[in-house]
C-alpha positions in Angstrom: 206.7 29.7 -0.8 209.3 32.3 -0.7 212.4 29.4 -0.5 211.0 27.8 -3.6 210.0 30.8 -5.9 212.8 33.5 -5.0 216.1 33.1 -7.0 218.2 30.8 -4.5 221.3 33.6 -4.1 218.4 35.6 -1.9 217.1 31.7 -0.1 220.7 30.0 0.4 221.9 31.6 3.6 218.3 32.1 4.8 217.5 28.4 4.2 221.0 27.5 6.0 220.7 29.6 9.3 216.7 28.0 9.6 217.7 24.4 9.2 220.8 24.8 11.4 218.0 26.0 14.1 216.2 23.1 14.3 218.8 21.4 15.5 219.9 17.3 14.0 216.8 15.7 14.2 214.9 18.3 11.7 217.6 18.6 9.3 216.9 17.5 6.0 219.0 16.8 3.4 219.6 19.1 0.5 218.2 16.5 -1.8 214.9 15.8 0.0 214.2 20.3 0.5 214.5 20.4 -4.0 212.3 17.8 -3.3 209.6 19.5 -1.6 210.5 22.6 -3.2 209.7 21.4 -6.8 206.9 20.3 -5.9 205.7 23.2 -4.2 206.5 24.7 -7.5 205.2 22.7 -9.7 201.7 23.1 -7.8 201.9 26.0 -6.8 200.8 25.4 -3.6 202.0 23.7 -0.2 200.5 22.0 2.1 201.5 21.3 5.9 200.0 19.1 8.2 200.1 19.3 12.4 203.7 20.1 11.2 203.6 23.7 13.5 200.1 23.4 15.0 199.1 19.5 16.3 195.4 19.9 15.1 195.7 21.8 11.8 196.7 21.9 8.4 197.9 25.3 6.5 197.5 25.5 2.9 199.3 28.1 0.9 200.0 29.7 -2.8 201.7 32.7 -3.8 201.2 36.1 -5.4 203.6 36.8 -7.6 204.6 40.3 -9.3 205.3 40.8 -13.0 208.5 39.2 -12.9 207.7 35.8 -11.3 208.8 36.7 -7.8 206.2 35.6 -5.0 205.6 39.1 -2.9 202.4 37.9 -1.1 201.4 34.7 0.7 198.0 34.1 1.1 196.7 30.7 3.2 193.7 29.0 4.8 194.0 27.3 7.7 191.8 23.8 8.4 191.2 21.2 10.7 194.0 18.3 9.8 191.5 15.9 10.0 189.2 16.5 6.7 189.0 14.5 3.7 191.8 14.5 1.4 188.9 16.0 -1.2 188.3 18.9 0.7 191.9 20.1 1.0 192.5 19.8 -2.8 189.7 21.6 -3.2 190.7 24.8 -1.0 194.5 24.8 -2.5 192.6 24.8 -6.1 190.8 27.7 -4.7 193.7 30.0 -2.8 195.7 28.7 -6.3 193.1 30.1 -8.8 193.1 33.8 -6.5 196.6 33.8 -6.2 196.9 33.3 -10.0 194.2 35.8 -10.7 196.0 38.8 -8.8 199.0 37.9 -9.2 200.7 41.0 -11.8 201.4 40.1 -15.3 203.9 41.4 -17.4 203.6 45.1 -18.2 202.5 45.6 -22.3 204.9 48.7 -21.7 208.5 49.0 -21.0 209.7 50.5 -18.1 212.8 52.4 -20.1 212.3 55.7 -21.2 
């Protein structure tokens, strides 16, 4: 959430230093993380699957402050074994919350 909604000056190093980690095999190429990342966006959501538990999915969406930048996660996590149905509906769910608490902009400006 945060590598895909935080300006990319904060995410570059960070993003760098956490695939270094991983080591070759779970390196992926710049092209294929804008990938995921646009799409995380463009749902505004993300989904995981058995990716850092075996038997479980973790679904996610962001709260956002008045200027756009995620400063809460919130997430459910499920069995990665139910329908395909169920799972779309529980990201449209946490997506709707995370949307409805998430700050809009101020009708008042900050400078005095």
């Amino acid at each position: 959430m945060f590598a895909a909604f935080l300006n990319t000056g904060i995410t570059n190093d960070l993003l760098t230093q956490e695939r270094l980690s991983y080591g070759s095999k779970k390196v992926r190429a710049d092209e294929d993380l804008q990938i995921v990342l646009n799409l995380v966006r463009e749902r505004r959501f993300a989904i995981q699957r058995g990716e850092v538990e075996t038997e479980f999915a973790a679904i996610a969406a962001p709260i956002m402050d008045w200027e756009g930048n995620p400063i809460v996660v919130i997430g459910a996590t499920v069995s990665k074994y139910i329908d395909e149905d169920r799972i779309s509906s529980i990201a449209d769910i946490l997506t709707k919350f995370a949307r409805h608490v998430s700050a809009g902009k101020p009708s008042f400006s900050f400078e005095s």
